[in-house]
C-alpha positions, 0 to 999 in steps of 0.5 A, spaced: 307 667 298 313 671 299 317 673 293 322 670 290 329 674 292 336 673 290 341 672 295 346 677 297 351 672 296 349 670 289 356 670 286 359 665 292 354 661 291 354 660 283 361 659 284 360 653 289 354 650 285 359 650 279 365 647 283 360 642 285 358 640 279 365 639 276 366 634 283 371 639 285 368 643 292 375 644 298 370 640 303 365 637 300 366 633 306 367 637 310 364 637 318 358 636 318 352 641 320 346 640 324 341 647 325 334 649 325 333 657 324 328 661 319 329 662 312 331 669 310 330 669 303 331 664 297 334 663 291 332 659 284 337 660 279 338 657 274 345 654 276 343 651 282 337 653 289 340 655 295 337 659 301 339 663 307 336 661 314 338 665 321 340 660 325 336 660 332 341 657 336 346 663 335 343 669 330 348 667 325 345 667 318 347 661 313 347 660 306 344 652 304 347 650 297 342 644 295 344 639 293 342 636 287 339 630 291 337 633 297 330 631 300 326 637 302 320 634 307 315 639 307 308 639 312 302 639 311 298 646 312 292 647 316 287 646 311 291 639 310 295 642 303 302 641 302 308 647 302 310 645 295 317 650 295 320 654 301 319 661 303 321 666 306 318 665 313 319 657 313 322 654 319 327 648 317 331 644 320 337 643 316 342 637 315 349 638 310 357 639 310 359 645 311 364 648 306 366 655 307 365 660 313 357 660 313 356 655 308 353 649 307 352 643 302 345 641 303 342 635 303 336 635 307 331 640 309 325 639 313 320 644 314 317 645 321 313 650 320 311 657 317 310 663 321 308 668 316 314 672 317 318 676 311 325 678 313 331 680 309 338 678 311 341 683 316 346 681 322 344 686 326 336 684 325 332 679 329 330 673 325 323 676 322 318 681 325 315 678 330 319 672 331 320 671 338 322 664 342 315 664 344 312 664 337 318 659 335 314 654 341 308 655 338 310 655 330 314 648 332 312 645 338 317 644 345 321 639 343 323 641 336 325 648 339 329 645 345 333 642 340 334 648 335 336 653 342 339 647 346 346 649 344 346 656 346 342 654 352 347 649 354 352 654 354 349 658 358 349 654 364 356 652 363 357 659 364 352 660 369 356 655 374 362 657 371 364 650 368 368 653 362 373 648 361 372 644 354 372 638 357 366 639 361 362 642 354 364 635 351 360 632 356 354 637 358 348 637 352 340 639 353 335 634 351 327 635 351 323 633 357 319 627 356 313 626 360 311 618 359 305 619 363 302 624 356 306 621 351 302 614 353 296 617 349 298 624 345 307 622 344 306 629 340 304 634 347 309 629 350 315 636 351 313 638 357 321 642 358 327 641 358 333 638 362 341 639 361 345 632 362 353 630 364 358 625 364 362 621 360 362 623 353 361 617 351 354 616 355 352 623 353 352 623 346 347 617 346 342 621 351 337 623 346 331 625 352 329 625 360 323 621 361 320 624 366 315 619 371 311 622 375 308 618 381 305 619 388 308 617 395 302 616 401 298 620 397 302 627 399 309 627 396 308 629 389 314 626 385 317 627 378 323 622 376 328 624 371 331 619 367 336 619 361 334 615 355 337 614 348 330 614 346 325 620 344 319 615 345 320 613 352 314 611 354 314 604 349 321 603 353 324 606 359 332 604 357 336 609 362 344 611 359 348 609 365 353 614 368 349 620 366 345 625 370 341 630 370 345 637 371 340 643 370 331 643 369 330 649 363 323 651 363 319 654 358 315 661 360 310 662 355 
């Protein structure tokens, strides 16, 4: 187990932790922040836990603020014990409001998984020694690192294709690849890639996933169907999203 490290940012975040605690945060219900990264270092001080993650999506690092009744869902290990605290190393997906610069008020962490990495806080470093996108899959599977670099992926191709308007940001996203086929008998292998949808904002926003059905036409036409779903359990019930279509495939080369 790593060692307890106090943030850089201990000052900031005590100061916080205190307007907290009086019901007095500017933007306690602030935008709301969804990201996946790799813990940096953790915080226990008396006045309040908070840690630092490295976001995958941007490099940017943030300081999460626990909450007083924040849930902290943690996986179990290989030798089926549970995590009983976070480390330096842990692979969360973090969900809260956002307060100041790079800060969240945190109210739910789940931990993906740990690889073993120790890394301080440092703009110019990479996440953790080792720390590569292909560790990252292995650590946390397809579909939970499609999601953690989807946005940074998503922009990329709008740039690719030279789609920079915000209007078209607004109505592209990346989602998991899901492969009915698989997912009939192992959901959890189900992620076989990633795909870019669009159309109106609207119908984008409920895509959660791109069913893939494959099949075979005569015998010597291989066909893979891609249909957006607002399911991540397509194979029970293929429900496709009118007006949304498949813009770009991202494959995974591990």
């Amino acid at each position: 187990m790593p060692a307890i490290r106090r943030l850089s940012s201990g000052f900031v975040v005590a100061v916080l932790l205190s307007l907290l605690v009086a019901g007095s945060v500017p933007g306690a219900q602030g935008p709301k922040v969804e990201l996946t990264g790799v813990v940096l270092s953790v915080n226990v001080a008396s006045d309040g836990p908070s840690f630092q993650l490295r976001e995958f999506s941007t490099n940017a690092v943030w300081t999460a603020v626990l909450r007083r009744d924040a849930e902290i869902e943690f996986k179990r290990r290989r030798d089926d014990q549970p995590y009983d605290r976070l480390s330096a190393g842990d692979i969360v997906e973090v969900e809260g409001r956002r307060l100041a610069s790079r800060t969240l008020l945190t109210r739910k962490v789940k931990v993906l998984g740990h690889t073993g990495a120790q890394a301080e806080a440092h703009p110019q470093q990479p996440a953790a020694p080792g720390l590569t996108v292909e560790a990252v899959v292995k650590t946390i599977g397809v579909g939970a690192a499609v999601k953690a670099f989807a946005p940074a992926i998503n922009t990329f191709i709008n740039g690719l294709v030279q789609a920079r308007d915000p209007t078209t940001l607004q109505t592209t996203k990346v989602v998991p690849i899901l492969s009915i086929s698989i997912g009939i008998n192992a959901p959890g292998q189900a992620a076989v890639g990633a795909a870019q949808v669009s159309g109106p904002k609207p119908a984008v926003e409920k895509v959660q996933a791109v069913a893939a059905i494959d099949a075979n036409y005569q015998g010597n036409f291989s066909i893979r169907a891609l249909v957006p779903v607002d399911s991540l359990e397509p194979w029970k019930r293929v429900r496709r999203i009118p007006g949304v279509g498949v813009s770009a495939i991202i494959d995974l080369k591990l």
